[in-house]
N, C-alpha and C positions, 0 to 999 in steps of 0.2 A: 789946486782944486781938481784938475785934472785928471793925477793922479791919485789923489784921494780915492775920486769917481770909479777909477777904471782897478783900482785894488779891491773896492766893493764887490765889483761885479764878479773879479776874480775870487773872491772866496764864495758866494755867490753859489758860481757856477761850481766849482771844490766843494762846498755842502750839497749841494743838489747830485753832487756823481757819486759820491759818498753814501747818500741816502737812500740813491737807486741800487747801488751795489749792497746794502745789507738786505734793500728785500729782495732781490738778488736772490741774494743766500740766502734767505730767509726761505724763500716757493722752493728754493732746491732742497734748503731739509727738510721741508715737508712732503714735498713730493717722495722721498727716500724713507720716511717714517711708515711701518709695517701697516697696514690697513687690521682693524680691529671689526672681529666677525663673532658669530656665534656659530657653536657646531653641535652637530647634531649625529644618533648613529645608526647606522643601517642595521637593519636586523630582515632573522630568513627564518624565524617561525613557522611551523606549519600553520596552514590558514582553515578553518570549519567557513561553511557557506550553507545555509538551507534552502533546500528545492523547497518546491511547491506544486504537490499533484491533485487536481481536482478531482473527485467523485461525488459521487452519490449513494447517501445510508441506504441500506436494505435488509430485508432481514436474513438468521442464517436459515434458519429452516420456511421452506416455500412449497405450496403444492395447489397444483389446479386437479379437482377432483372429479367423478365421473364414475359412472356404471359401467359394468361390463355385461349387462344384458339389455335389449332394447325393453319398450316401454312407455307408460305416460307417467308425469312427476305427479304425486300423488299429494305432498305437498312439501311445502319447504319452509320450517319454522324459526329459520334466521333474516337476519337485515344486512342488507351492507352496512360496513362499519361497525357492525357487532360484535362483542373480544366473545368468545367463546372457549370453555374447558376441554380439555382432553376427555374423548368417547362420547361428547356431545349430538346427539342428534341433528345432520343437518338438512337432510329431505331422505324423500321415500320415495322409492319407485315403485307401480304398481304394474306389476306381470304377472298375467294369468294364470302362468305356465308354472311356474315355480314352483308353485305352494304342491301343485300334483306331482311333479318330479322328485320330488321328496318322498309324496305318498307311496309312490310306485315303487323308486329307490330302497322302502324300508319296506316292503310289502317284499321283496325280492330278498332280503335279508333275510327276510322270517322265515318264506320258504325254503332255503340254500339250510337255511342253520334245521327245521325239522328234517328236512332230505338226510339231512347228515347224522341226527340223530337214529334218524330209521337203519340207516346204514349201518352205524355203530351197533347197533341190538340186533339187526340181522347179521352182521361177521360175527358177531360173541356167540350165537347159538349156534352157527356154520363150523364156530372154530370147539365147539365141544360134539357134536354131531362129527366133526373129523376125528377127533381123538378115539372114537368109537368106531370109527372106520363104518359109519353112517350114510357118507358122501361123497362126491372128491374131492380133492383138492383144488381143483380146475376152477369149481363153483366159488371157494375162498377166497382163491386171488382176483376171481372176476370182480366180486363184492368189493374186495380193498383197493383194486384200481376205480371203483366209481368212489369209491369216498374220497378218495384222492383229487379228481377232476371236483366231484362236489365244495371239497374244502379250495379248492383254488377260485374256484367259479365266486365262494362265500367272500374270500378276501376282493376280490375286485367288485363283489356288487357292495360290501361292504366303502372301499375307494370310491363308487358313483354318489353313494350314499355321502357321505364327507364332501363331494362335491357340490350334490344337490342342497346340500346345507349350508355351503358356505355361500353357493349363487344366493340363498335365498336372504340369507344373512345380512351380503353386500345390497342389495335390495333396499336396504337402511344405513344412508351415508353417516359415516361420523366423524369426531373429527379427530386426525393422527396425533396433534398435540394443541396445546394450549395457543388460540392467539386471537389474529383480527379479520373476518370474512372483510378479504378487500377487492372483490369483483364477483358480480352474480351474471352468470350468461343464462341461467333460463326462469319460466314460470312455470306456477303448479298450474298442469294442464299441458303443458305442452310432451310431445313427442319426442321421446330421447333414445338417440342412436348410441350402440355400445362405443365407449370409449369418448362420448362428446364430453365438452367439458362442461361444468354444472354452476359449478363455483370456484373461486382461489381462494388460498389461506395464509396468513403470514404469520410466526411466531413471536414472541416478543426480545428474542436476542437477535442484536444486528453486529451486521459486520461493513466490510467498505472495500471493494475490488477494484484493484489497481493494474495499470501496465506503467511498468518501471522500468526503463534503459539497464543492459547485463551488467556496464558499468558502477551505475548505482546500487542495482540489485544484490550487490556482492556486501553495498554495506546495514544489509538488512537482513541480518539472520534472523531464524524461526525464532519465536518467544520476544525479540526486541519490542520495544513501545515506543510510541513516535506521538505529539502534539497533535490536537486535531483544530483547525477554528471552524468556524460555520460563519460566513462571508454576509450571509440574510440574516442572522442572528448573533450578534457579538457578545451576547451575555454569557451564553453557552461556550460549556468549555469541557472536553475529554479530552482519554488518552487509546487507542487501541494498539494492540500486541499484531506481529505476524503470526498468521494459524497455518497458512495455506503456501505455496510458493512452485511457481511451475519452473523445471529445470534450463536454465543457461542453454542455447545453442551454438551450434558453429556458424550462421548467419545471420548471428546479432539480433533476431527480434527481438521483440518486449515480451520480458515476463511477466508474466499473468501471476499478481498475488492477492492474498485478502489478508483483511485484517480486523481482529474479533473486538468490539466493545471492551473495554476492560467496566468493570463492576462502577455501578455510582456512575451510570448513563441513564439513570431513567425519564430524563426531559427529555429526550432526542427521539425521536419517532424515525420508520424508513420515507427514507424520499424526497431527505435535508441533502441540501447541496455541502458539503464538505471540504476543506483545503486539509493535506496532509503533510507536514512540516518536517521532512527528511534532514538532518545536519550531516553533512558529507565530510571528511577528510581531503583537505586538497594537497597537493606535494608543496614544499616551501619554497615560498615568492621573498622577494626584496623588498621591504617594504620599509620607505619615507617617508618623513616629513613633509607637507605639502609644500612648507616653507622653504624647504632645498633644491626643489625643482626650479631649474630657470628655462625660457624659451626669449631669447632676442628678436623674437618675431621672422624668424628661418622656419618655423615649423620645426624642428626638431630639437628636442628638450635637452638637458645637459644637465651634471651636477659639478660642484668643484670637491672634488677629492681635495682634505686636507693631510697631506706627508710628514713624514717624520720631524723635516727640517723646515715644516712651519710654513711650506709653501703649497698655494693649490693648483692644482693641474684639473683640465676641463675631462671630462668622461659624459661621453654621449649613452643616453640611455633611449628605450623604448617605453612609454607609458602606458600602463595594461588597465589601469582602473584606479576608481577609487575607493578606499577601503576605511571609513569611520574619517579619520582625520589625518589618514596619511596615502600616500601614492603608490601602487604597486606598479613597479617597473622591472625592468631586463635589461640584464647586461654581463657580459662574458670578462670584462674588465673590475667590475664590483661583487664583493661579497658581503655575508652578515659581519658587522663589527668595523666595517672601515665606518672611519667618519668624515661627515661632508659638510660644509657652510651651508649656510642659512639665515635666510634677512634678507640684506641688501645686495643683492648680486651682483647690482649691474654694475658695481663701481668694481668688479675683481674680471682678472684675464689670467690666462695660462702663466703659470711661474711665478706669479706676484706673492711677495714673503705676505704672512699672514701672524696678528699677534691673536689670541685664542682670549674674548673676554670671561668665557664661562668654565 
């Protein structure tokens, strides 16, 4: 019975070491079986990015208007806010002086031109009276040097004259082209000094002036067209072209550009706040998968390069941004086209064979 007993135990304890040694070897082939990953590929595309430069619509053509002779405004028969036509009437000055400086002007013409006539039909009788040997000669050229001063005297009172017409002219403001009186500085009755200003005008094409980094500015040739949005009003939507472009310097400021409305803007008024949506060429970044990047809580990120022979090796990377749905990173060890794991990271370390499930 004893032994009966003590053979149980012995096989027993022989099943039990038996069954510890196959799982055993069982954890060790497991542990030896290639870890199953997904991969993924680096790619170094070049990247587009859009700035965003704020302005404000204006228009292209602008003018603050004004006399150039003093005076009281005699009157003024626009409104702010009123679109007005080309050579429109928009006030009158009244100066006293004017309407006589004309008179006078053309009263001095009249006489210069009979002076000269007289002169003319005194040399034509002189110069046959010479022919006859009548007179002297002396008397002949005296005559044709005054018609001479006469006729010069004729052309410059003739010039006051042109002048006295045009002061009188300007006298009655109008308007240089088709648009919108968008500021009045005076009333009829008041006192106006040459060159004050009277009124502003704006036309109805707008443009939108920028200052652009040299950088950028390089990818904005004349004629380009660029997105516009309006930040106050989302419904609205254009495109404007470059018209204008101040040249690049050696001290890097900003150039000074505009950019003209293109046609089928007629919602948009000046004085809309603007964003103008530049897409830039950037030079080619690295750019992953989010899901390739590991960080083990070091602060510093890492991918596992997978190799020829199935195994991954760890590569320290820099992470620059994010880009849609994958990571832009840096690194002097990575290029476009290697491929890297992706998923589960944390179960993988340097050298470890890898089986490729995709």
């Amino acid at each position: 019975m004893i032994q009966r007993t003590f053979l149980l135990i012995v096989l027993l304890v022989a099943f039990t070491i038996t069954t510890s040694g196959c799982d055993a070897t069982g954890e060790v082939s497991k542990a030896n079986r290639p870890h199953a990953i997904k991969t993924t590929v680096i790619s170094d595309e070049p990247q587009t990015k859009r700035l965003v430069f704020a302005s404000v619509t204006r228009s292209t053509d602008r003018a603050d208007l004004g006399f150039l002779s003093p005076g009281d405004l005699s009157s003024r028969p626009v409104e702010l806010g009123q679109r007005v036509a080309k050579d429109q009437t928009l006030a009158i000055l009244d100066n006293p002086s004017l309407k006589p400086a004309v008179r006078a002007a053309q009263q001095k013409v009249y006489e210069l031109k009979e002076r000269g006539s007289q002169l003319d039909r005194d040399i034509a009788r002189y110069e046959d009276l010479s022919a006859r040997q009548a007179t002297s000669k002396d008397q002949l050229e005296q005559l044709k040097s005054q018609r001479a001063q006469t006729r010069s005297a004729l052309e410059a009172a003739k010039a006051d004259l042109d002048a006295a017409k045009a002061m009188l002219e300007r006298a009655t403001m109008k308007a240089p082209f088709a648009g919108t009186i968008t500021a009045i500085h005076a009333e009829p009755g008041d006192y106006i000094n040459p060159g004050q200003t009277i009124l502003s005008i704006a036309g109805d094409h707008l443009e939108i002036p920028l200052q652009i980094p040299p950088r950028v500015a390089q990818q904005m040739p004349m004629g380009t067209s660029f997105e516009l949005l309006f930040p106050f009003n989302r419904e609205l939507s254009a495109t404007a072209r470059v018209t204008e472009s101040s040249p690049a310097n050696e001290h890097g400021e900003l150039v000074k550009m505009t950019l003209e409305l293109d046609a089928g803007s007629q919602a948009i008024s000046q004085g809309l706040a603007v964003d103008v949506l530049v897409p830039i060429q950037l030079p080619p970044t690295l750019l992953v998968s989010v899901d390739a990047v590991f960080d083990p809580g070091t602060g510093k990120a890492r991918v596992f390069r997978v190799t020829d022979d199935s195994r991954v090796h760890t590569v320290a990377v820099k992470v620059l941004g994010l880009v849609g749905s994958n990571m832009q990173i840096a690194s002097d060890e990575l290029s476009g086209g290697d491929r890297v794991a992706m998923g589960r990271l944390g179960q993988l370390h340097d050298g470890v064979q890898v089986e490729i499930t995709q």
